[in-house]
C-alpha positions in Angstrom: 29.9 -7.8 30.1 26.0 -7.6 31.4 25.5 -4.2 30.0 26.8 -4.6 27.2 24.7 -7.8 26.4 21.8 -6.1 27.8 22.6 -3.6 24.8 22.8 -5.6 21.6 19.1 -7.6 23.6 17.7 -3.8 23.1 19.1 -3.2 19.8 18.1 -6.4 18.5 14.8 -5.8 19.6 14.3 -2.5 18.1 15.6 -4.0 14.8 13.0 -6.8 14.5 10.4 -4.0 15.4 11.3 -2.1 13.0 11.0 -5.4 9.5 8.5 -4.4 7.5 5.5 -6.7 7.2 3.4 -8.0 4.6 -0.1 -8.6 5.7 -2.7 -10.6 3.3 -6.1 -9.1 4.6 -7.9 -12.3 3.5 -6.0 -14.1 5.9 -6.9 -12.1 9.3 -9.2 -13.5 11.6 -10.1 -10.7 13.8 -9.7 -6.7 13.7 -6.5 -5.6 12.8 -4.5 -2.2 13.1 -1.5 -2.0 10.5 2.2 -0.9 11.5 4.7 0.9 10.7 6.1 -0.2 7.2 3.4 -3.0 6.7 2.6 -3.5 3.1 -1.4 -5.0 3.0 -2.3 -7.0 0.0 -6.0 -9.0 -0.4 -9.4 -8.7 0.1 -10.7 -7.6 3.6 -13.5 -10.1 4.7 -16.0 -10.9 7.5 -16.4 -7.7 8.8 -13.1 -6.8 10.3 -12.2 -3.7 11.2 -8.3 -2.1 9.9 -7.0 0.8 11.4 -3.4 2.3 10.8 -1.6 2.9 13.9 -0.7 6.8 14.6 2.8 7.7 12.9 2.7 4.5 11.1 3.5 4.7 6.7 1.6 1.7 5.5 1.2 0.6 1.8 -2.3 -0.7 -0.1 -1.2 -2.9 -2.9 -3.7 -5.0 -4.9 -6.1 -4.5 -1.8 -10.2 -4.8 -1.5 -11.3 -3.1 1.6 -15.5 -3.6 0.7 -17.3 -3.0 4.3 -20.6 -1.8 2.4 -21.4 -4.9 0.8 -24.2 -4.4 -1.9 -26.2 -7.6 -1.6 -26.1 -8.2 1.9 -28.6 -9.8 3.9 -28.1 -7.5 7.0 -27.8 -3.5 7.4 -23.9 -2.5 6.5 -21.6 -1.9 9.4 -21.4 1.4 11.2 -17.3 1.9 10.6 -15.0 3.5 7.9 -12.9 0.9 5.6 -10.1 2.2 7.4 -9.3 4.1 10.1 -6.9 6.4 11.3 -5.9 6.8 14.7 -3.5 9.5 14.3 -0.8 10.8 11.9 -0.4 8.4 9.2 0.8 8.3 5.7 -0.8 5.7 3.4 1.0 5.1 -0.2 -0.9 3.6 -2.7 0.9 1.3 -4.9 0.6 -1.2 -7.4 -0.6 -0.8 -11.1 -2.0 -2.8 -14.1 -4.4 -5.3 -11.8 -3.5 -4.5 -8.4 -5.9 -2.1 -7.9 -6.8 -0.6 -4.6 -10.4 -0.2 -3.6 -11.5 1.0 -0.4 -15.4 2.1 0.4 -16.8 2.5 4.0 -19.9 1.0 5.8 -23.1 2.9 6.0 -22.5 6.6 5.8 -18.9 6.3 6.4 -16.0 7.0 4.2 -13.4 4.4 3.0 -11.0 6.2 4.8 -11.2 8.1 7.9 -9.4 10.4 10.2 -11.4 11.2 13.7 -12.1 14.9 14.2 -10.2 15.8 10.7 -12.9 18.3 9.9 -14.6 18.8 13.5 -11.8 22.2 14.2 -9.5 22.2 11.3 -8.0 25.6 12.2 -6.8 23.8 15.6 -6.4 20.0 14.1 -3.0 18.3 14.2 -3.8 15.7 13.0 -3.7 14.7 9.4 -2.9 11.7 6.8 -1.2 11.7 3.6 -1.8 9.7 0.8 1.2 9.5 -1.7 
């Protein structure tokens, strides 16, 4: 009987792992790195950093990723809008006025995969955006 309750405990687990979540950037109060099957909506604010976990699909709808503000009163940050820290596969959706914008801090892309064009003969790593 143990076992067996031990097993549905696990399974159960793995389940609520596995809910998708939706994640309203202007709500986050410290750096955040999306999951698998998290859908981000909102504007990203206060200088937070988002990265997308490796092997994680995560969905931009309606979202404002703006880490180079133009009239700020401070030098930009030194980090991409978002980062990848592996194999990831970003889907853009939305339409009509959810529109996704993403742009980077100083000298750094909106979106960024580490070492993506350092050897990429040799590079396994790689993000999709659908």
């Amino acid at each position: 009987m143990k076992k067996k309750l031990m097993t549905m405990v696990i399974a159960a687990g793995a389940m609520l792992g596995a809910w998708a979540s939706t994640i309203n950037l202007s709500a986050l109060t410290a750096d955040y790195v999306a999951k698998d099957g998290d859908t981000l909506t909102g504007k990203l604010g206060d200088d937070y950093k988002l990265s997308v976990a490796a092997g994680a699909t995560v969905t931009l709808n309606g979202v404002t990723i703006a880490v180079r503000a133009e009239d700020a009163p401070y030098f930009p940050p030194q980090w991409p809008g978002i980062n990848c820290e592996g194999n990831a596969t970003i889907v853009l959706a939305g339409g009509g006025s959810a529109i996704n914008r993403v742009t980077g801090g100083n000298r750094w892309p909106g979106i960024y995969w580490p070492r993506l064009w350092q050897k990429p003969m040799k590079n396994k790593r790689r993000c999709l955006i659908r």
